[in-house]
C-alpha positions as CSV (number, residue, x, y, z in Angstrom):
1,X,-2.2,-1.7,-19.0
2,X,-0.4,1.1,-16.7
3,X,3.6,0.6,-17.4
4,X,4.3,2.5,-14.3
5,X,3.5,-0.2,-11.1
6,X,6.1,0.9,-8.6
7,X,4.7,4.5,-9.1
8,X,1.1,3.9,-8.7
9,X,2.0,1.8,-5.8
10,X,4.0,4.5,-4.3
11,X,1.2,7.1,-5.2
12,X,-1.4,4.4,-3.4
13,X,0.9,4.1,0.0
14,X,1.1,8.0,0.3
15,X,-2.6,8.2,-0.3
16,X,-3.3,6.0,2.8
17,X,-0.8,7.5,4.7
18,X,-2.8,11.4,4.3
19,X,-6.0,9.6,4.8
20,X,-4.9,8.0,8.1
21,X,-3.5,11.1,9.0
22,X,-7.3,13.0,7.9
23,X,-8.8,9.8,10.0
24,X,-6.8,10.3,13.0
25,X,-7.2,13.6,13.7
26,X,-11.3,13.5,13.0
27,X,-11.6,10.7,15.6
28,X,-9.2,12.4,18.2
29,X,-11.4,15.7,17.8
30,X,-14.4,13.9,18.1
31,X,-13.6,11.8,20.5
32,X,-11.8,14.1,23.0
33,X,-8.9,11.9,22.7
34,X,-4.9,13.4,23.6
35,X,-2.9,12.4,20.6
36,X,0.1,9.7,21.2
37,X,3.3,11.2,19.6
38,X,5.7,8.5,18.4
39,X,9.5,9.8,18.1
40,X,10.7,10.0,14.5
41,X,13.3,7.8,15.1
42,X,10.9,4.9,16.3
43,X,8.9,5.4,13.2
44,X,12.0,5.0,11.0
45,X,12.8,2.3,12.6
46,X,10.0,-0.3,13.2
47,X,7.7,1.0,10.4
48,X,9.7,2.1,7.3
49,X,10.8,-0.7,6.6
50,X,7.6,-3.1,6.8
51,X,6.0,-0.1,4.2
52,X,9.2,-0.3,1.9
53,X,9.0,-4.2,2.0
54,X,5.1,-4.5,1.2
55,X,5.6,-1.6,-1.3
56,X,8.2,-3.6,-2.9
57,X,6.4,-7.0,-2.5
58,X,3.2,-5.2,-4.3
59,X,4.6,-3.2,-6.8
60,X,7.0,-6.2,-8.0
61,X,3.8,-8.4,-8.2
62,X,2.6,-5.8,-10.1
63,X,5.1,-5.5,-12.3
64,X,5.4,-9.6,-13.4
65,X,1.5,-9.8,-13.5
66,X,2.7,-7.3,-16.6
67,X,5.3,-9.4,-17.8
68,X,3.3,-12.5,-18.1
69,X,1.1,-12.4,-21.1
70,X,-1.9,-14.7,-19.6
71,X,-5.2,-13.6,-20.0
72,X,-8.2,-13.7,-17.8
73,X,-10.0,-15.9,-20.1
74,X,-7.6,-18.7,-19.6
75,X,-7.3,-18.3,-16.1
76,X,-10.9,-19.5,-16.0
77,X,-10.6,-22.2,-18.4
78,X,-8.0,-23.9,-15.5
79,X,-9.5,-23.1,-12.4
80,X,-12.6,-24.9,-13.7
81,X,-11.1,-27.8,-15.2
């Protein structure tokens, strides 16, 4: 198991971030499409925190499905009794 959950969740967010950047300029170049520029300070404002809070809400699931010593196997067992 990976002991580093905040990171690879961090690593995951940034990863979507350059893709929707990549993705966003491919469809505005195909289709003819003016770009909509958003002020740094309205960014930092409405959507840091929402990425900070999921990050944190994934990465700290993360990290207690590591804590917890369950395994799959028994997982099963209970869901189908």
């Amino acid at each position: 198991m990976f002991h580093f959950p905040l990171f690879v969740v961090s690593f995951h967010l940034v990863l979507k971030f350059i893709a929707s950047i990549f993705f966003r300029c491919l469809y505005h170049s195909t289709m003819k499409i003016p770009f909509v520029q958003l002020s740094w300070d309205n960014n930092i404002s409405k959507f840091a925190p929402i990425g900070i809070s999921s990050g944190i809400d994934v990465g700290f699931s993360n990290w207690g499905l590591e804590l917890v010593n369950v395994s799959l196997y028994v997982l099963l067992i209970l869901e189908i009794y």
